[in-house]
C-alpha positions in Angstrom: 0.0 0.0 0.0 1.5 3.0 -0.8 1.4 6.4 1.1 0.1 9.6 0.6 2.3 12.5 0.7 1.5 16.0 0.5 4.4 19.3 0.4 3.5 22.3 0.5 5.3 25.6 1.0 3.4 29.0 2.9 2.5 30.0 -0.3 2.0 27.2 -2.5 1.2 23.2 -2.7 4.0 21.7 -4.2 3.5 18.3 -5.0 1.3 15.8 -3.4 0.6 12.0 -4.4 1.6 8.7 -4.0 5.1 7.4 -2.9 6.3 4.1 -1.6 9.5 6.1 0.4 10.0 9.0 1.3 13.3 10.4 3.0 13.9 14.1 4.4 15.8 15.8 6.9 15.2 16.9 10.5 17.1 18.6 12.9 17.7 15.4 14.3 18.8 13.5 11.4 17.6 12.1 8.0 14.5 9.9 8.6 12.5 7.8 6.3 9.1 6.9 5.9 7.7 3.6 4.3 3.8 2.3 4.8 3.5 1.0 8.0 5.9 3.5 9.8 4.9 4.9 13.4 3.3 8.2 13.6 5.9 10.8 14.1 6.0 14.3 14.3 9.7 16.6 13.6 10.8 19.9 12.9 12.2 20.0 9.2 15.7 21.3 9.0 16.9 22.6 5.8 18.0 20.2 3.3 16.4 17.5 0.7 12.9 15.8 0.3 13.3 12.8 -1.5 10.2 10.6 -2.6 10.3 7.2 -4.3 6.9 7.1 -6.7 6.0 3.4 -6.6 7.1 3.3 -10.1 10.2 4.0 -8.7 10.4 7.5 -10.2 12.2 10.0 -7.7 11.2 13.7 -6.7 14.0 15.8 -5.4 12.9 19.3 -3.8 14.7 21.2 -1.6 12.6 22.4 1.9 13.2 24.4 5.2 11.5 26.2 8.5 8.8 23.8 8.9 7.7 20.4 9.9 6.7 16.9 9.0 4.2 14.7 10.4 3.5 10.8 9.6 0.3 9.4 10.6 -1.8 5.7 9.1 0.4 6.3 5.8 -0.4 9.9 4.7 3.4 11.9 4.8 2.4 15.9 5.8 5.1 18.3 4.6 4.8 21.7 5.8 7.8 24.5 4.9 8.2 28.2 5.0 10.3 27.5 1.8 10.3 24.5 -0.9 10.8 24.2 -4.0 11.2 21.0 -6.5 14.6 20.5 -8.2 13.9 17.1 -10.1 
């Protein structure tokens, strides 16, 4: 089952769907996400977002000065600033 995943900046959404991993960076270390995982709730430090598709496509933006939350698969990405780079 894959999860839902959702990234949004203040200003904009910017990307949301489905992903089978997703990897990003908090201020106290990288952590990654699969179906299944344990909710969690960090503060994002700046760095990558990386998200697997489950066609194993990848998604590469950059985010910082927010947080992420993982709760019953659905990935919440919340930054002051993000952009996509690939």
């Amino acid at each position: 089952m894959p999860l839902k995943v959702s990234l949004v900046s203040a200003d904009a959404e910017v990307w949301s769907g489905e992903a089978s991993l997703v990897v990003a960076k908090t201020v106290e270390g990288e952590i990654g996400f699969m179906a299944g995982h344990e909710p969690v709730l960090a503060i994002l430090a700046e760095g990558q977002v990386r998200i697997t598709r489950p066609d194993g496509s990848k998604i590469i933006a950059n985010a910082q000065d927010g947080f992420l939350s993982m709760e019953q698969d659905e990935v919440t990405i919340v930054a002051g600033n993000a952009a996509l780079i690939s």
